[in-house]
Every structure is written in C-alpha cells, then in structure tokens.
NUGU-882731 format. One line per 3 residues: number of its first residue (from 1); their letters; for each residue x, y, z of C-alpha. Coordinates in nm, 3 decimals. Example, Ala and Ser with C-alpha at 12.3 -4.5 7.8 and 13.67 -1.06 7.14 Angstrom:
// NUGU-882731
1> as> 1.230 -0.450 0.780  1.367 -0.106 0.714
// end
This chain:
// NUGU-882731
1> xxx> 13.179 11.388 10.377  13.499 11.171 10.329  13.493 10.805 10.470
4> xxx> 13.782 10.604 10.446  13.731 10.251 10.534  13.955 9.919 10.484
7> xxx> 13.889 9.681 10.212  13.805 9.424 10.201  13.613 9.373 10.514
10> xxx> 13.591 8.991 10.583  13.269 8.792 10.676  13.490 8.689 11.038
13> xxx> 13.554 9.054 11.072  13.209 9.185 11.025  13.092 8.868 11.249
16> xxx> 13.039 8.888 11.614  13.312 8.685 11.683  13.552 9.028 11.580
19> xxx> 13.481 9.201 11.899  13.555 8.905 12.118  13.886 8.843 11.918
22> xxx> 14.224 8.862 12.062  14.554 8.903 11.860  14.839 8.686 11.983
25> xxx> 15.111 8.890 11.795  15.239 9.267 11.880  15.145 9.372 11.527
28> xxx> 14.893 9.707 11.522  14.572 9.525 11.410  14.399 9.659 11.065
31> xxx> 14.184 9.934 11.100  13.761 9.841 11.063  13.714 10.255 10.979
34> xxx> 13.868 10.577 10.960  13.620 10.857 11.024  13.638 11.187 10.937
37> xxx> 13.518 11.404 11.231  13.414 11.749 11.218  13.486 11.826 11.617
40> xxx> 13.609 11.627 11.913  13.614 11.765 12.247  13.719 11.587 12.575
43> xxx> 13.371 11.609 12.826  13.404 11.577 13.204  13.283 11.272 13.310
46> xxx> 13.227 11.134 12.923  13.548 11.101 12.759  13.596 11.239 12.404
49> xxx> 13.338 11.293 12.219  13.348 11.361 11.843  13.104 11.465 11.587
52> xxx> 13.079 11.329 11.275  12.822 11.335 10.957  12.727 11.042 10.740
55> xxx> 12.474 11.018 10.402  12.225 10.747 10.459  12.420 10.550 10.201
58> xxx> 12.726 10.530 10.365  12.530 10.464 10.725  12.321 10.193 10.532
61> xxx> 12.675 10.023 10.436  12.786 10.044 10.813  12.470 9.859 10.892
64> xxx> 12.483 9.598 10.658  12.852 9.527 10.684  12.779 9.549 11.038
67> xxx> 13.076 9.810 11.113  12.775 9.953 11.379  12.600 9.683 11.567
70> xxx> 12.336 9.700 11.873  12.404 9.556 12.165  12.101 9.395 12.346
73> xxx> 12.313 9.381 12.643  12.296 9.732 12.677  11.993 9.847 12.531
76> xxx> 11.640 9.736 12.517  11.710 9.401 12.435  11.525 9.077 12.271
79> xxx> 11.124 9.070 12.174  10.919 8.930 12.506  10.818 8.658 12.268
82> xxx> 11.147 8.510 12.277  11.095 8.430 12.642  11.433 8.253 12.807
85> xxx> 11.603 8.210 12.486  11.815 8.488 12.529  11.951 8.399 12.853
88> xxx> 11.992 8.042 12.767  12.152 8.080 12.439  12.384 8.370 12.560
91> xxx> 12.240 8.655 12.296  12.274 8.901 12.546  12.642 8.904 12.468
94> xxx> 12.662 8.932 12.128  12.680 9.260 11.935  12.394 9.217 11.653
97> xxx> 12.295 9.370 11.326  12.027 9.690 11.348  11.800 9.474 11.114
100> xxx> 11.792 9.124 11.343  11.479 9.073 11.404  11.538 8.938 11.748
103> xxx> 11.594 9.300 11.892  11.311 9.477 12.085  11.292 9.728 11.797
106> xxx> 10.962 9.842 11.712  10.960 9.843 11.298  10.627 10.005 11.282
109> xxx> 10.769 10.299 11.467  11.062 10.278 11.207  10.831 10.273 10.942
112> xxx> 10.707 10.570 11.052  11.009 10.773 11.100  11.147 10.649 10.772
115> xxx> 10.812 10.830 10.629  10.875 11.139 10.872  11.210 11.167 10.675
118> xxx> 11.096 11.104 10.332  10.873 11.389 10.417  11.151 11.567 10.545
121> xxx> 10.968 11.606 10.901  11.217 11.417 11.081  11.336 11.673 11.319
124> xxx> 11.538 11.449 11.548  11.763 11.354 11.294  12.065 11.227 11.561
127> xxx> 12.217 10.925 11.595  12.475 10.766 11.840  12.771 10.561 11.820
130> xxx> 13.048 10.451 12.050  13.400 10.340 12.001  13.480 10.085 12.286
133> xxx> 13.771 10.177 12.480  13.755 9.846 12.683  13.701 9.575 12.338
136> xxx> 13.955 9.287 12.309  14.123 9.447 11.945  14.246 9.817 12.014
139> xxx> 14.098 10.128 12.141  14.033 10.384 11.926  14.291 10.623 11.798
142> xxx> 14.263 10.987 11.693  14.482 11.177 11.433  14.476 11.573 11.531
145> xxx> 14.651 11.642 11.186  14.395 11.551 10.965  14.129 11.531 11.189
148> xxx> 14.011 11.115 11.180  13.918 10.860 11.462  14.038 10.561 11.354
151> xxx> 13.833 10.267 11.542  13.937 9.837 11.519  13.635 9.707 11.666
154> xxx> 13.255 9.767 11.582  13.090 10.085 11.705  12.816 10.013 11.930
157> xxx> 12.460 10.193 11.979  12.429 10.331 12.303  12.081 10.532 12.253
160> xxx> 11.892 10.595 11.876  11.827 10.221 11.739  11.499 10.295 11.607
163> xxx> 11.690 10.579 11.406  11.901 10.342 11.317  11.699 10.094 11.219
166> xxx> 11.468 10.365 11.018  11.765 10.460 10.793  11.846 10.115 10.733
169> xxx> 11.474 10.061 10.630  11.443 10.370 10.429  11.771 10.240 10.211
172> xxx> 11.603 9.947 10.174  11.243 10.089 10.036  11.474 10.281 9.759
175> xxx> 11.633 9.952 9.670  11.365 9.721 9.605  10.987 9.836 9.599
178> xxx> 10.931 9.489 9.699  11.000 9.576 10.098  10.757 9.860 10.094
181> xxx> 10.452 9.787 10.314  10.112 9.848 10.149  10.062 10.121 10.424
184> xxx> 10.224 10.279 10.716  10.011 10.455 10.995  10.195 10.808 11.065
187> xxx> 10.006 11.035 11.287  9.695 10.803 11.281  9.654 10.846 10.914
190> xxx> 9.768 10.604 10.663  10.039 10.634 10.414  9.922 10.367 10.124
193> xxx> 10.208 10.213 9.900  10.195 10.443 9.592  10.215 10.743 9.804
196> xxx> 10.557 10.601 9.990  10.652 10.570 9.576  10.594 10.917 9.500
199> xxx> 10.758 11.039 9.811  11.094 10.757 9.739  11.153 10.934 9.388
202> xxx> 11.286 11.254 9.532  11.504 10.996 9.783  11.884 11.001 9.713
205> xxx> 12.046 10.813 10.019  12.356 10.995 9.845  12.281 11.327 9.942
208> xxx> 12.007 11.262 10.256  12.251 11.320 10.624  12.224 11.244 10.956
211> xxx> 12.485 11.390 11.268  12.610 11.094 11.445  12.783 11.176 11.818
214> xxx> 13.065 10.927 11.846  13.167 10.860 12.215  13.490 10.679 12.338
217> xxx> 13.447 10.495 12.683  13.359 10.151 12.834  13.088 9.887 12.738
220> xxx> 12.874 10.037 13.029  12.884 10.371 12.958  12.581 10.244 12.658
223> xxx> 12.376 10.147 12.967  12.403 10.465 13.170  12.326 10.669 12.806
226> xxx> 12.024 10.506 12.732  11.941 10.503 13.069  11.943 10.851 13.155
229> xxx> 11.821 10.908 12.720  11.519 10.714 12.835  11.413 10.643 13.205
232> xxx> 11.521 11.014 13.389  11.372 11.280 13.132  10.978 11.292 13.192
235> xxx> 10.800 11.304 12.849  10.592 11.595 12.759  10.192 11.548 12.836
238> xxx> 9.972 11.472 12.569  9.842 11.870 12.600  10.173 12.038 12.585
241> xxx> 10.215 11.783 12.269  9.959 11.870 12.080  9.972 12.203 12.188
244> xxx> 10.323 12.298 12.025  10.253 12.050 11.737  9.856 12.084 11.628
247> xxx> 9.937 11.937 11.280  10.046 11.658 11.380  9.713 11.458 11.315
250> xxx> 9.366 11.429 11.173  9.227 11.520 11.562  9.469 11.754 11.679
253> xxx> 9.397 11.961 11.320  9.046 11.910 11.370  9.062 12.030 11.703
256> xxx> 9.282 12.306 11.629  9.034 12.435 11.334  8.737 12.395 11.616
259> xxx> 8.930 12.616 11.841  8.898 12.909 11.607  8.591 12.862 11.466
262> xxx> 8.399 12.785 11.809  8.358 13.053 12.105  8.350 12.754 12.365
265> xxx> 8.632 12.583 12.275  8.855 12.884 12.192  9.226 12.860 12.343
268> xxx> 9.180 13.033 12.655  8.871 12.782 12.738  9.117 12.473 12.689
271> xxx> 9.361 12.354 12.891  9.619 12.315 12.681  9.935 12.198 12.891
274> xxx> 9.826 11.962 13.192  9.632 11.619 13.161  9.413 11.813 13.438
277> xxx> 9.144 12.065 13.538  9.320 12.251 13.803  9.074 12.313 14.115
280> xxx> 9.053 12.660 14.077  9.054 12.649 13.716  8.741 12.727 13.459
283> xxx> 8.872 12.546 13.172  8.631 12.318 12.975  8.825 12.038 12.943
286> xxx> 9.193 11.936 12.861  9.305 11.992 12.529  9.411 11.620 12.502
289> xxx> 9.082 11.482 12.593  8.921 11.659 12.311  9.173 11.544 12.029
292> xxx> 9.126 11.181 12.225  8.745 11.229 12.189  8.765 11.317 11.836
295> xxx> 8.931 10.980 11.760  8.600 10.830 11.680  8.617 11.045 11.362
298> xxx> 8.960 10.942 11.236  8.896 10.776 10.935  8.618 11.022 10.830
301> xxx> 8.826 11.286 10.868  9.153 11.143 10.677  8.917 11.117 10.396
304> xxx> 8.718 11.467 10.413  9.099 11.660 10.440  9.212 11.488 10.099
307> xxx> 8.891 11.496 9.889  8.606 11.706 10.091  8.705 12.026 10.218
310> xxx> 8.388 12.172 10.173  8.243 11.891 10.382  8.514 11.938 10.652
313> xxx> 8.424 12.295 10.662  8.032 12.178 10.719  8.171 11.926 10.989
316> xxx> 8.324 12.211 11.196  8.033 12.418 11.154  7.739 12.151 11.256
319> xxx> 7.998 12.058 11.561  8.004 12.433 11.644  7.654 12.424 11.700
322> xxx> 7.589 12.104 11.823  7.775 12.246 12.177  7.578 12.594 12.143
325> xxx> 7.273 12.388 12.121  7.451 12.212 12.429  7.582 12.499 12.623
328> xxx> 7.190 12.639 12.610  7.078 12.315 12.836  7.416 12.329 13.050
331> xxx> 7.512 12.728 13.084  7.829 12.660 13.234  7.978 12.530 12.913
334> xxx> 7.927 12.905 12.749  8.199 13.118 12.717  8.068 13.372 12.969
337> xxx> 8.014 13.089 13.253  8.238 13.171 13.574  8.462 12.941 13.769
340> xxx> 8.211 12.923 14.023  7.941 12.834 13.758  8.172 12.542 13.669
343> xxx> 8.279 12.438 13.956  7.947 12.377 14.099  7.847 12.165 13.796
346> xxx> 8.128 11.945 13.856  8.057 11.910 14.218  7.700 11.769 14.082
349> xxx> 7.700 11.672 13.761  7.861 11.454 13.502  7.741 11.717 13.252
352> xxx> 8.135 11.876 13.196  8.349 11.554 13.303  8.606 11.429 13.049
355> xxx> 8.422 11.086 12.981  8.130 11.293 12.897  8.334 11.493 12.625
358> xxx> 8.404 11.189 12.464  8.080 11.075 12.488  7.935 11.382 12.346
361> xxx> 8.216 11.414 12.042  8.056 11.043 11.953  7.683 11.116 11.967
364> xxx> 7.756 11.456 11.787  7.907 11.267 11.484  7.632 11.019 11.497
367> xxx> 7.399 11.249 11.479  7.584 11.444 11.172  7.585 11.094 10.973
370> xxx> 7.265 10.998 11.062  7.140 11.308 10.899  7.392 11.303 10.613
373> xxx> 7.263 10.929 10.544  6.869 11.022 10.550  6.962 11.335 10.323
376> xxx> 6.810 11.579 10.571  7.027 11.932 10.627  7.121 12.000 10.962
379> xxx> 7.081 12.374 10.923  6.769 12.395 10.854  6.675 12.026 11.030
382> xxx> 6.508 12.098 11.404  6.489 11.739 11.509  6.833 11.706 11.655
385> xxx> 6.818 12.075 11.838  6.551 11.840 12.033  6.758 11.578 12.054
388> xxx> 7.066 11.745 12.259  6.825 11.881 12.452  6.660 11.614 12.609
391> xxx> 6.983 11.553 12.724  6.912 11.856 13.016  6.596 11.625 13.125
394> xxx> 6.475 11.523 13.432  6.427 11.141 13.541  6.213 11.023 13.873
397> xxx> 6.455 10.836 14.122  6.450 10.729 14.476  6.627 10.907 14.750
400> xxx> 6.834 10.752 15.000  6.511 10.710 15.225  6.320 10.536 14.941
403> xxx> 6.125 10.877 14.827  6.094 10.929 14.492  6.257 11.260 14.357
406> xxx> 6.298 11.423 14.028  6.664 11.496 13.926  6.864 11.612 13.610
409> xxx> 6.971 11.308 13.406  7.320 11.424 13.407  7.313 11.455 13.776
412> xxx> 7.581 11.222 13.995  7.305 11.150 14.199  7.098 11.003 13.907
415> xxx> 7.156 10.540 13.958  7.152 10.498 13.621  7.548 10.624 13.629
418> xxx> 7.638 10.402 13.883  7.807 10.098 13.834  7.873 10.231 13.451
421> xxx> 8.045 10.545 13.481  8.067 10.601 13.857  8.228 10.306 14.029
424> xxx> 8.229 10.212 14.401  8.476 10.248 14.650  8.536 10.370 15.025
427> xxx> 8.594 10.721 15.112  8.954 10.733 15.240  8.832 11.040 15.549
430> xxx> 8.455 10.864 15.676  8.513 10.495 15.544  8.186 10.461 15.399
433> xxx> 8.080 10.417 15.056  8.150 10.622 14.770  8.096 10.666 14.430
436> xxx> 8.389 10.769 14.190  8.380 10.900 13.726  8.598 10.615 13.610
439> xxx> 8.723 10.735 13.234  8.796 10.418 13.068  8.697 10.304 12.701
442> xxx> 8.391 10.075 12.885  8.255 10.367 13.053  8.283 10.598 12.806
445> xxx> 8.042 10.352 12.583  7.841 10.375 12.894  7.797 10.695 12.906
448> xxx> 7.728 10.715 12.501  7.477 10.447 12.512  7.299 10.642 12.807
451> xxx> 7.274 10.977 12.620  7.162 10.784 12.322  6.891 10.720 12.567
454> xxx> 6.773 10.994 12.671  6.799 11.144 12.286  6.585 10.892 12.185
457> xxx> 6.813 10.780 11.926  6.812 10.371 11.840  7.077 10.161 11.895
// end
C-alpha cells in the first residue's frame, strides 16, 4: 500500500488550530496527505466514498501526527468525570488526538480488541474516516489518473474510535513493553503480561492491515453516521450471542460442553435466541441465563481449561448429575417432561424460574468443592444425592385463613420467598395485592441462601 504524504508536517499544522485556519492568499494550500484508494464510488445521499487500506504502522503515524483526529463534537464525547469543563472551556470544538485521554473512549475495551487482533480474532477489522468538504483549508480533491484523494485538512472519525484507539494502543505495546498492562480481561478471562509478550513477537505493525472507508461530506454527516452506527441497529440478545459464538468464554464453553454431554440441557431443551420462555414454549431455560449462572465458576474454570482437563471433564460430569439427581425431585426438568408438565410448574413453583437456575449452578459448585476440599468422591459419595433432594421437601405454613398447611418448599405459595425473591406489587386487572420472581443479584443470593437451607448445608 503506497502513502504519499508531505514533509515535513509542522507542529501548527498537526495542531487543532489547522482546521480552523484560513489562507488569506489565492495560492492552492499544501497538501496534509495523498491517499492511495483502491475504489471510489459516488453513493446517493452520501457523497463519494472511497476505500482505502493502511498497515497499522502507517495508521499509528496518522494518529500520532494527528493527520486523523476525533471529534467530540460529533461523537461520544468527553469522560462524565469532566463534568462542565467541556462546555466551559469550548473542547467540544476542537478536533483531538485518538489517545487524549479526555475522550469518552473506553481503553479497557481497546485493550481488549488490541488482544482480539494480536490473536488475530478481530473480525471487525473496519475503520472510518472523513475528508471534510465544509473545513476552512480546501476540500478534498481526487485524481482519476492515478487513482489518489488528496485531502488539506485532518480526516475526522465519524464511527470506529475504539478501533482507532486499539491500533494506536497495539503500536504502542510493540514499542515499549513498558505500556503493557499486567493483564487484560478478554472474554472474562485474563490475559497476564507475559502472555500479551508472546503474542507481540509475531506483531509486525508493517505487515498487520485494516480497510478504512473514507467519506467526503459535511461536519454533520459524522453525527448522523454514528448515529444511525450506534442508536438505530438493535444489538443481538445475549442468546443469539452466545449462540453463534459459544467460544467466546469460560461459561459459554462450559455451557456449550454441558449441552452435549447432558440430556436436559441438550440444544433443543435451551432457548437459545430470545432472553425469554415463550408461553407456549417447553424450554428449560434461556441459553443466556445458564452461561450468566455459570459465572460463579469463572475463575475455576479459566484455571481447570489451561492446567486440568481431566478435572474439567469431572466438573461436567458431577454437574450432569447433580440436575438428574434434580430432575428426579422436579420431573418436569427431564427431557421427556411435556409443555404442559412445565407449564404447570411455573404456574406454581419457583422450582424452573431463571433466578432459581442461578441459584442452583451456585449450590451445585459448592457442593462439588465442598467435596473436593474434604477429599470425599462424588461418585461414589451418597450424602449430596440427599442433599438436592431435600430440596423437593415439604414445609408447614399458614393459609390465607390462618390454617396451617403443608406445601413444597419450592412452591410460590411457600412465605419464606416472599419479600426475597417474590416482591409485592398490585395486580394491574383486580387491584389487589400481588406477588411477583424479581431476578436481581440480591434475590438470587436469596434464593441460594434458602436452598442452602433446606440442604442442610452451613453457611
């Protein structure tokens, strides 16, 4: 890829105060960059559009020299920590460097994608650029013959700082060791310093590209782009993500390796696009609320996949048949169950809600550790078969005339839930009081403190 660009570049040129300049004289002002372009098309409603491709090097010189700059005015903006500032000191009209730290640019997200690239898994590998037609120098100017936009001003982001920024962090981890964290958290696993090494030595910013889509229109055509880039396209559910991408962590693999190993939470028991159990549906659960649930086992699982495989295996297996020994109390959570079977235990029972699941993932893994700790094997141990299912037990109550009844413990009915998993309100049709499974982070403690209950496990 051939870049031609002027030289020198002055420290007023490459300063914010370039875009804002005016020349007083009719000469053709210097050129900031000639880019080759490998297509340029005119789009309806865009303008021309051009496509061009760039090594991180040369994009990492852009940067620096500022020849591509981010404009806060039209893009996310300042940190909320900066408060007024902004406004009062007029920041919002600058054009700024990817790397100020002023910018509402995550650099923990960049971290990660500069990781995602290093491991070459980076599939949105895109940036954007756009040549002002309205700045105060020149518009840009394209030669047909030998194919270059030639641009006077700065080229602005209009959508893809992060990217931006990641490349510009990336080139800076292969320059100086020194600006390498001492991790990076990439798919809720960490990435520790001498692994980021081993991964930079097969780095050449040289020969590493990117496609950058360079636009020619107005200052506000940036805000409409990142607009419509960010605010009008719905992102995918959690489901459909970790559906089409189960590798992408230590739960979703997990979950994924559960899926063919146990009958209940095989594919075609999950649902694996919506957030939701559909009403006429006899899914389990969602598949995100089981890679969610399985959260609790993150760092234990980071650990098994790199030095315990064998142990992972005996992991899957024990949670395999911690939800048979489950399923035998609760029927409808077999593979053979019916809709109707589970639908009727959700009309009265807690027994298959999603803050259950979660609830259950944790006192499963408990139980595995607590085991693993006192040196006892689970396969041939009979004390937690017991344990899951006292879980199916009955507990005396009152009734809603003060009689004393016997119900399940998992049973909506059963006080113990309310005010801890089931929270008050007013039925919207009769106005009276009702009682509604709230799945936060407090109740699903609730709910795992309760079954550690009724286990009769301490603590």
């Amino acid at each position: 890829m051939r870049t031609r660009t002027r030289t020198p570049i002055t420290e007023n040129q490459a300063s914010p105060k370039a875009a804002s300049f005016k020349s007083t004289t009719n000469k053709t002002p210097m050129p900031l960059a000639n880019i080759e372009v490998r297509a340029r098309d005119e789009e309806p409603g865009l303008g021309y559009v051009s496509q061009a491709r760039f090594s991180h090097q040369v994009l990492y010189q852009f940067m620096q020299n500022s020849f591509v700059r981010y404009s806060p005015r039209y893009q996310r903006g300042f940190q909320p920590s900066l408060a007024d500032e902004p406004d009062q000191k007029g920041w919002f009209d600058q054009l700024l460097p990817v790397s100020d730290h002023r910018l509402l640019i995550d650099q923990k997200r960049c971290n990660e994608m500069a990781i995602r690239w290093l491991r070459q898994d980076m599939t949105n590998r895109s940036l954007f650029w756009n040549a002002r037609t309205d700045n105060r120098i020149a518009p840009p100017q394209y030669r047909e013959s030998d194919h270059v936009l030639t641009v006077f001003s700065p080229l602005t982001i209009p959508d893809s700082g992060h990217r931006h920024r990641a490349i510009y962090t990336l080139v800076e981890w292969s320059l100086d060791a020194a600006q390498i964290p001492d991790a990076v958290k990439v798919d809720n696993s960490l990435v520790k310093k001498d692994e980021i090494l081993k991964l930079l030595e097969s780095y050449n910013p040289a020969a590493t590209f990117a496609t950058v889509t360079v636009l020619e229109g107005p200052a506000k055509t940036e805000g409409i782009i990142f607009y419509q880039a960010n605010n009008l396209t719905k992102p995918a559910g959690p489901s459909v993500g970790y559906d089409l991408n189960p590798d992408q962590t230590p739960e979703s693999r997990f979950i994924a390796a559960l899926s063919k190993k146990s009958p209940i939470f095989a594919e075609e028991e999950i649902e694996r696009r919506f957030t939701k159990i559909g009403e006429k549906s006899r899914k389990i659960t969602t598949l995100s609320t089981l890679v969610e649930a399985v959260k609790v086992m993150n760092k234990r699982l980071q650990h098994l996949e790199q030095y315990d495989s064998a142990k992972y295996d005996d992991l899957l297996s024990f949670m395999t048949e911690f939800f048979e020994e489950y399923s035998n109390s609760f029927p409808a959570w077999k593979k053979t169950a019916s809709m109707k079977e589970r639908q009727e235990m959700r009309d009265s029972s807690l027994a298959m809600t999603n803050v259950m699941v979660h609830a259950l993932f944790r006192l499963a893994f408990r139980v595995y550790e607590d085991m693993e700790a006192s040196t006892q094997e689970w396969k041939t141990h009979k004390a937690w078969r017991t344990a899951v299912g006292k879980l199916a037990q009955k507990v005396q109550v009152k009734n809603e005339k003060g009689k004393p009844v016997s119900l399940p413990a998992l049973h909506k009915d059963n006080p113990a839930w309310r005010g801890k998993v089931l929270i008050q309100g007013k039925d919207r049709q009769t106005g009276g009081e009702s009682w509604s499974i709230s799945n936060t982070r407090q109740t699903r403690q609730a709910a795992y403190e309760y079954l550690c209950e009724l286990a009769g496990l301490e603590g």
